[in-house]
C-alpha positions in Angstrom: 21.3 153.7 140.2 24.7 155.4 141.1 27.9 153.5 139.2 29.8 151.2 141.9 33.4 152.6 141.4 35.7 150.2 143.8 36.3 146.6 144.3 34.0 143.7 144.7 35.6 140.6 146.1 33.3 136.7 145.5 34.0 134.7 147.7 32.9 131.0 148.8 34.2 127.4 148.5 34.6 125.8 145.1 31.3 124.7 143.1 29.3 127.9 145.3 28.5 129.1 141.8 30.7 131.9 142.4 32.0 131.9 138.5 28.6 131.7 137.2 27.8 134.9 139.3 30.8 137.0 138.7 30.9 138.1 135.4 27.3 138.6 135.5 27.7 141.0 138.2 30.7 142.5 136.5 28.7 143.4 133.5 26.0 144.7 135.5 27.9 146.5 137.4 29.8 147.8 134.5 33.3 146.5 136.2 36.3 144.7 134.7 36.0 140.7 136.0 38.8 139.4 137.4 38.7 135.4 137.9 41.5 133.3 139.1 41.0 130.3 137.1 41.2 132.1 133.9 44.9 133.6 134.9 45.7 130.3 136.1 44.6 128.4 132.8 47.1 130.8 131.0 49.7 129.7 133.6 48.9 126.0 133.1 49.1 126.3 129.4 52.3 128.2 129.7 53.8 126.4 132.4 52.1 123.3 132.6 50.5 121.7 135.5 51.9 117.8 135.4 50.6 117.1 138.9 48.6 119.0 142.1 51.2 120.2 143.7 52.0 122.4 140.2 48.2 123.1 140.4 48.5 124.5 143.5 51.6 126.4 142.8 50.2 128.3 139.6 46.8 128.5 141.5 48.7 130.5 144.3 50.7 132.2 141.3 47.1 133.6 139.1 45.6 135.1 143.0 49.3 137.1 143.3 48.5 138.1 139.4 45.1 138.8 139.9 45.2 141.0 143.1 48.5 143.1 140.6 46.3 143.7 138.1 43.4 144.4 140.5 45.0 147.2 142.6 46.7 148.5 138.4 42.9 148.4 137.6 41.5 150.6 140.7 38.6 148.4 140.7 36.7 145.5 139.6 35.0 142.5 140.6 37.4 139.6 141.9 36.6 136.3 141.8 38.0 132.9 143.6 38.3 131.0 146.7 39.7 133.0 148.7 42.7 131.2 151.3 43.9 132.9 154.8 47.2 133.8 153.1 45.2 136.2 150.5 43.4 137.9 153.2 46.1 140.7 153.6 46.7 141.4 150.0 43.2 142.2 149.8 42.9 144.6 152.4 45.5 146.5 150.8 43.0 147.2 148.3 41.5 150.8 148.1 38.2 151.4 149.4 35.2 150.9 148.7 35.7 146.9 149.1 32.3 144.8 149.2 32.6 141.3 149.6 30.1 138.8 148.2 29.8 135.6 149.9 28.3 132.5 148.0 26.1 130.3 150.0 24.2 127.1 148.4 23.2 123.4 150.3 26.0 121.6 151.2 24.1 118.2 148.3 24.3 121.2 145.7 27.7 122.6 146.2 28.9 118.3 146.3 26.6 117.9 142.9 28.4 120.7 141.3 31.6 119.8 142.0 31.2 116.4 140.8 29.7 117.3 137.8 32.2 120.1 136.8 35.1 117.9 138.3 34.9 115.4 134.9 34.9 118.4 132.2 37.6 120.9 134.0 40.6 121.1 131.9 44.2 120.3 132.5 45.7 122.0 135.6 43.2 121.3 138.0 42.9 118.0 139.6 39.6 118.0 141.5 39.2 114.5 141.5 42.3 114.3 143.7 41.6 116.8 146.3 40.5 116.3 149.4 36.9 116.9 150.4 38.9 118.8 153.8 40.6 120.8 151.6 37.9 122.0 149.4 35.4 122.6 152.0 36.9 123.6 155.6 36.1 126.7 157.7 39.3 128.9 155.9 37.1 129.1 152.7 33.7 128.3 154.2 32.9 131.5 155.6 33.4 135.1 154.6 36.9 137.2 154.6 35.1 139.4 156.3 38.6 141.9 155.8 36.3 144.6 157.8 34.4 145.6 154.8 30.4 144.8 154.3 29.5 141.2 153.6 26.4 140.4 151.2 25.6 136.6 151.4 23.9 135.4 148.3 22.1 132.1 147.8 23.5 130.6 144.5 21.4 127.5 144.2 18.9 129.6 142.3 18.9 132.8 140.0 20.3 135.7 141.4 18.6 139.1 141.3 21.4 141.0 139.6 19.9 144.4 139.6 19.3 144.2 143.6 22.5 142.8 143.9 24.0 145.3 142.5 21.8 148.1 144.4 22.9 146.4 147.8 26.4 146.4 146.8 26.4 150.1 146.0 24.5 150.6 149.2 26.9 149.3 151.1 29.9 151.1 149.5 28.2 153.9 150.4 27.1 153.6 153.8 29.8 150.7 154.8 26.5 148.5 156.0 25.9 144.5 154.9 
């Protein structure tokens, strides 16, 4: 299979198993992983996160770090919920762009997030977020930043190796 040289954005509401799926597909792939919630841990231990509205500050901070180091890099695959304010700093990206779009049952994604919600370390505050916040139309659906869109069902295992064929299909061709 031909190397996937460009950028591949996950996308999808919290608990859609997109950090479970992205460094897979990064190694796959053979592509640096880029994750927001690992920058922002190093913010939060730097900075410190005493309440949410910190959380959301250094959350917003690690995206604005991650998309520097992403268009430094030339490529790789970027992973995080993805807000309407980040949607033009990620078509700035170079091409190829594929986007990979997380989809699981609405009882799994809940299960998930309540299960990860009690073991999440400092800096993150799920148990006081909003259920409108974590799961509304802005992150529910794709960017869609007029690159191709691959929609993957994470409530099972994910075929990596025709994952990663679509993905440089699409590249190529610009097709979903």
């Amino acid at each position: 299979m031909a190397a996937f040289r460009g950028f591949v954005v996950v996308s999808g509401p919290p608990a859609r198993g997109k950090s479970s799926l992205a460094p897979a597909l990064a190694a796959e792939l053979d592509l640096p992983l880029l994750a927001k919630d690992v920058i922002k841990d190093a913010l939060v231990e730097v900075l410190d996160a005493p309440d949410l509205p910190r959380s959301r500050e250094l959350g917003r901070a690690a995206v604005h770090v991650l998309l520097a180091v992403a268009r430094t890099a030339g490529r790789g695959v970027l992973e995080g919920v993805w807000h309407d304010r980040t949607h033009a700093p990620l078509a700035t990206l170079p091409d190829p762009v594929v986007e990979v779009f997380c989809r699981c049952p609405p009882a799994l994604l809940q299960e998930r997030y309540a299960a990860r919600s009690t073991g999440r370390g400092a800096g993150y505050f799920d148990l006081d977020r909003d259920p409108a916040e974590l799961w509304n139309a802005e992150v529910g659906t794709p960017v869609a930043g007029g690159w191709p869109v691959l929609e993957v069902d994470t409530a099972g295992e994910v075929d990596l190796a025709a994952l990663a064929a679509r993905l440089v299909a699409a590249a190529r061709h610009g097709v979903d």
